[in-house]
Residue frames as qw, qx, qy, qz and C-alpha x, y, z in Angstrom:
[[0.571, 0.128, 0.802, 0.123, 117.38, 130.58, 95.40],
 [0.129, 0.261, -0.557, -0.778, 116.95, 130.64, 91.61],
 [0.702, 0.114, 0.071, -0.699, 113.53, 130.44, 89.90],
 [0.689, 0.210, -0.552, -0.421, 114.43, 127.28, 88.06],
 [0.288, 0.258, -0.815, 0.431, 115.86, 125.85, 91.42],
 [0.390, 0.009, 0.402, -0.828, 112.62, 127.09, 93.49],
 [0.748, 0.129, -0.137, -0.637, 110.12, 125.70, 90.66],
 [0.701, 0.022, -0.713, -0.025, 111.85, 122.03, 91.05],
 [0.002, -0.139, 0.787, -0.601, 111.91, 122.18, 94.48],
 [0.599, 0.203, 0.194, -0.750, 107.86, 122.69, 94.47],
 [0.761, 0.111, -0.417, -0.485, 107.33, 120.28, 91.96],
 [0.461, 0.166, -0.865, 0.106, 109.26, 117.66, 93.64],
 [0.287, -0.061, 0.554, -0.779, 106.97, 118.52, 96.78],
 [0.627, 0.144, 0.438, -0.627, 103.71, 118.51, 95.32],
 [0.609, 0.122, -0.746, -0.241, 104.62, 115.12, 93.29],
 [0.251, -0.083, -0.866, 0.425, 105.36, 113.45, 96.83],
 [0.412, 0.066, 0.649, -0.636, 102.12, 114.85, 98.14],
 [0.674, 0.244, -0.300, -0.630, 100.14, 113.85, 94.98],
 [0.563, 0.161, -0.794, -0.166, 101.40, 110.43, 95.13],
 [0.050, 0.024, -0.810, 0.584, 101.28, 109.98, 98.69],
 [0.334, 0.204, 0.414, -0.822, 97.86, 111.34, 99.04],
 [0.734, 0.209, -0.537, -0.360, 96.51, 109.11, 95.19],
 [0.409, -0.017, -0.870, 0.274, 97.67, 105.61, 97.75],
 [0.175, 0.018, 0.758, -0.628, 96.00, 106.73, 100.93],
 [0.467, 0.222, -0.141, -0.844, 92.73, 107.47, 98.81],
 [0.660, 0.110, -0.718, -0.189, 93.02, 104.06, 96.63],
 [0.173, 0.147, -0.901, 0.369, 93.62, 102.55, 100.24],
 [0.304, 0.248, 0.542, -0.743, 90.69, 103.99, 102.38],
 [0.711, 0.316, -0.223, -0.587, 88.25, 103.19, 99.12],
 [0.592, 0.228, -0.751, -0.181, 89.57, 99.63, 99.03],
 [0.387, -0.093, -0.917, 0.012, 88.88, 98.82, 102.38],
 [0.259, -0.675, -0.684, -0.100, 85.72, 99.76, 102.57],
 [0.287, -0.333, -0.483, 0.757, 86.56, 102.73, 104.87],
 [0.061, 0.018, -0.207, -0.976, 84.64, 105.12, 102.88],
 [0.326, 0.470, 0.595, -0.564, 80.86, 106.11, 103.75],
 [0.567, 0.723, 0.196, -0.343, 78.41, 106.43, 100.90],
 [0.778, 0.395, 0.391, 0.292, 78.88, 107.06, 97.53],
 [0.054, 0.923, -0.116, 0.364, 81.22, 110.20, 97.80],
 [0.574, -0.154, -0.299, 0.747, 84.58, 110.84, 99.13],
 [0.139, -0.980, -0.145, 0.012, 84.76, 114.16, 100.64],
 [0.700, 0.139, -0.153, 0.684, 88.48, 115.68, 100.42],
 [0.304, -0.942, 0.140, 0.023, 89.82, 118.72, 102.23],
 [0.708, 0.056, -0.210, 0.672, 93.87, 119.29, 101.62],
 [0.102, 0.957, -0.125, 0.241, 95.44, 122.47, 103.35],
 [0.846, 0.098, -0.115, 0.511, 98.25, 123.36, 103.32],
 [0.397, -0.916, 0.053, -0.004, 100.36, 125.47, 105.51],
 [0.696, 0.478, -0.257, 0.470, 103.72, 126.49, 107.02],
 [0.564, -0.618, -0.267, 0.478, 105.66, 127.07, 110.32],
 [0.389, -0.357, -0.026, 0.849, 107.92, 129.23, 108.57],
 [0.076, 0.000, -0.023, -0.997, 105.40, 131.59, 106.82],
 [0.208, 0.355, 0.638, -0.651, 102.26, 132.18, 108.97],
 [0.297, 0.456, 0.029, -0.839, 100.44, 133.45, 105.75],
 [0.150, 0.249, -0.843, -0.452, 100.71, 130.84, 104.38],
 [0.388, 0.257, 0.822, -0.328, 97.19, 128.70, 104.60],
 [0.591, 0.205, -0.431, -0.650, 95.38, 127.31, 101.24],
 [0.579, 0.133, 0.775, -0.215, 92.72, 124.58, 101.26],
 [0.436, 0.231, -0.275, -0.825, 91.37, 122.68, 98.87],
 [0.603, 0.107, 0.712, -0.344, 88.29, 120.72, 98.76],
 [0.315, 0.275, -0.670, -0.614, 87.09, 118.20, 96.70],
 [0.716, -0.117, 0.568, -0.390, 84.44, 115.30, 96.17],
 [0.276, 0.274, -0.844, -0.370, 85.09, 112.06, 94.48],
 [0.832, 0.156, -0.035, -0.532, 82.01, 110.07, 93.17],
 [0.312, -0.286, 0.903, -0.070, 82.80, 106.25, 94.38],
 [0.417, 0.287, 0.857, 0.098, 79.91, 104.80, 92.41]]
């Protein structure tokens, strides 16, 4: 695969998880599901086909 082919392929990933993961957020904060006054986040992100693959990242959003 060609870099410019690779680098859209990635973006077009981590749009769909950005958006996907910006709704569940907005969701779980709208009804009520969220404790205190802090979200806690945790993404990682992995891969069947390469085992080495494993990055996390945390985060906390301030709800009030």
């Amino acid at each position: 695969m060609d870099e410019d082919k690779l680098n859209m392929e990635i973006r077009k990933f981590l749009k769909e998880v950005g958006v996907t993961s910006q709704r569940e957020i907005e969701r779980v904060v709208r009804e009520g599901k969220a404790k205190g006054s802090s979200l806690h986040l945790k993404m990682e992100l992995t891969s069947k086909d390469a085992p080495s693959l494993d990055h996390i990242v945390e985060h906390e959003i301030k709800l009030s």
